[in-house]
Backbone bond lengths (Angstrom), bond angles and torsions (degrees), N, CA, C in turn:
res aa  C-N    CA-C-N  psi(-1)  N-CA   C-N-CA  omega(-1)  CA-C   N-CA-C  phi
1 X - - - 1.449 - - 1.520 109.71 -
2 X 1.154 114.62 142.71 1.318 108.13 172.47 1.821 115.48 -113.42
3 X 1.402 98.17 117.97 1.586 121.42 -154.14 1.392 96.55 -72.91
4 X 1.056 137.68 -43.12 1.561 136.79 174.12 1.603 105.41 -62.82
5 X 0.762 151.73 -31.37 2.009 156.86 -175.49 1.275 64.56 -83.38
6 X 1.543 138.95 -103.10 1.497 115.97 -134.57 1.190 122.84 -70.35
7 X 1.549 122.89 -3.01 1.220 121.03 164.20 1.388 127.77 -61.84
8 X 1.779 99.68 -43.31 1.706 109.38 174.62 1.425 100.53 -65.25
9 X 1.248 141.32 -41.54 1.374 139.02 167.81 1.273 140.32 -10.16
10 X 1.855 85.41 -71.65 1.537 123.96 167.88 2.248 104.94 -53.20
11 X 1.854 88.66 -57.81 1.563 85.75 -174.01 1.322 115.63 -42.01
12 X 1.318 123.56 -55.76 1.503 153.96 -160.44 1.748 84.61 -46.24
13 X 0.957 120.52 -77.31 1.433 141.05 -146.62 1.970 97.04 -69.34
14 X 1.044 113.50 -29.43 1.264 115.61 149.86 1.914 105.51 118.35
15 X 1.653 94.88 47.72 1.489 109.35 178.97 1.182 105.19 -133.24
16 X 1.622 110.34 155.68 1.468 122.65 -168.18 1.892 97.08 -115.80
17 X 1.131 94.85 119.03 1.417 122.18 176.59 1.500 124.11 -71.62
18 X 1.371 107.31 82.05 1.553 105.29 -171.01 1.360 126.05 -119.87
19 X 1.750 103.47 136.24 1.441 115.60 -173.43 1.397 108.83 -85.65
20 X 1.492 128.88 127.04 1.194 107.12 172.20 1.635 102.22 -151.87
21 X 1.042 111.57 148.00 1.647 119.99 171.86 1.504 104.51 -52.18
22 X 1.364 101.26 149.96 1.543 123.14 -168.28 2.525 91.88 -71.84
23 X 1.256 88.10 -35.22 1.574 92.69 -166.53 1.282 123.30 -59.97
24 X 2.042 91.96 -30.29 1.896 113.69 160.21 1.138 148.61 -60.46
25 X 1.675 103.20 -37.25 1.598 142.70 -176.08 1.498 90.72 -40.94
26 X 1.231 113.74 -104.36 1.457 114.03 -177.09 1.361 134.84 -26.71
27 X 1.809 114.05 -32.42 1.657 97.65 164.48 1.451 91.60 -78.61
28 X 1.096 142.42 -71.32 1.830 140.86 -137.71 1.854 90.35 -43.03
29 X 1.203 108.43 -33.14 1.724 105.72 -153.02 2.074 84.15 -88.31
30 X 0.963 117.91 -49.50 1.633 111.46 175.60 1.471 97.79 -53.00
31 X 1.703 132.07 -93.39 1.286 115.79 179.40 1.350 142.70 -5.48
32 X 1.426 110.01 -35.49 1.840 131.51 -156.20 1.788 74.16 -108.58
33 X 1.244 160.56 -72.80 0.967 146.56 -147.58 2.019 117.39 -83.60
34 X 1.748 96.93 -0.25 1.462 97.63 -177.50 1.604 82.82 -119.94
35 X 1.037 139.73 18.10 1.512 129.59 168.33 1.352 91.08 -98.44
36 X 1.432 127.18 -52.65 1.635 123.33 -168.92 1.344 120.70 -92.34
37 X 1.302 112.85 -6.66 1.320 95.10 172.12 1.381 136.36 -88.52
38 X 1.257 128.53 7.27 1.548 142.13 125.89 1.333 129.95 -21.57
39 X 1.472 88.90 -73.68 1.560 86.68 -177.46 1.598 106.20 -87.78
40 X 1.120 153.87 21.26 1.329 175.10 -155.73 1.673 91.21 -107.41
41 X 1.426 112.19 -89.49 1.414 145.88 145.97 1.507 99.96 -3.91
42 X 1.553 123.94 -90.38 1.405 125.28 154.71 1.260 134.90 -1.05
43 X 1.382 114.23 -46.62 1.466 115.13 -151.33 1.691 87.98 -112.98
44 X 1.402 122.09 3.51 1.362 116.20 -175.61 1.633 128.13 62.47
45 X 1.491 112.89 22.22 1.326 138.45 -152.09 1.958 90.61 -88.84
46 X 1.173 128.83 135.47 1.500 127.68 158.12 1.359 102.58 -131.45
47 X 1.236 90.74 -179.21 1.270 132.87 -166.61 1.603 121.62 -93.71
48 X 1.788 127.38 82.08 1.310 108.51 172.11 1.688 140.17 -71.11
């Protein structure tokens, strides 16, 4: 497969393509879930 074609793919389609160490994953994904879950919260939005 060629990972760069599906990367521009991914971009195109309106996603950000990210490399990240396995050691990062878990804060970036905590961070990204305490930035949004406010306004998440906010908007009165749940979960079916």
């Amino acid at each position: 497969m060629d990972d760069l074609r599906h990367e521009i793919q991914m971009n195109n389609i309106g996603f950000e393509v990210l490399t990240i160490h396995p050691k990062y994953l878990g804060e970036y994904i905590n961070s990204e879930a305490a930035k949004w879950a406010p306004i998440a919260k906010k908007s009165g939005a749940t979960a079916k």
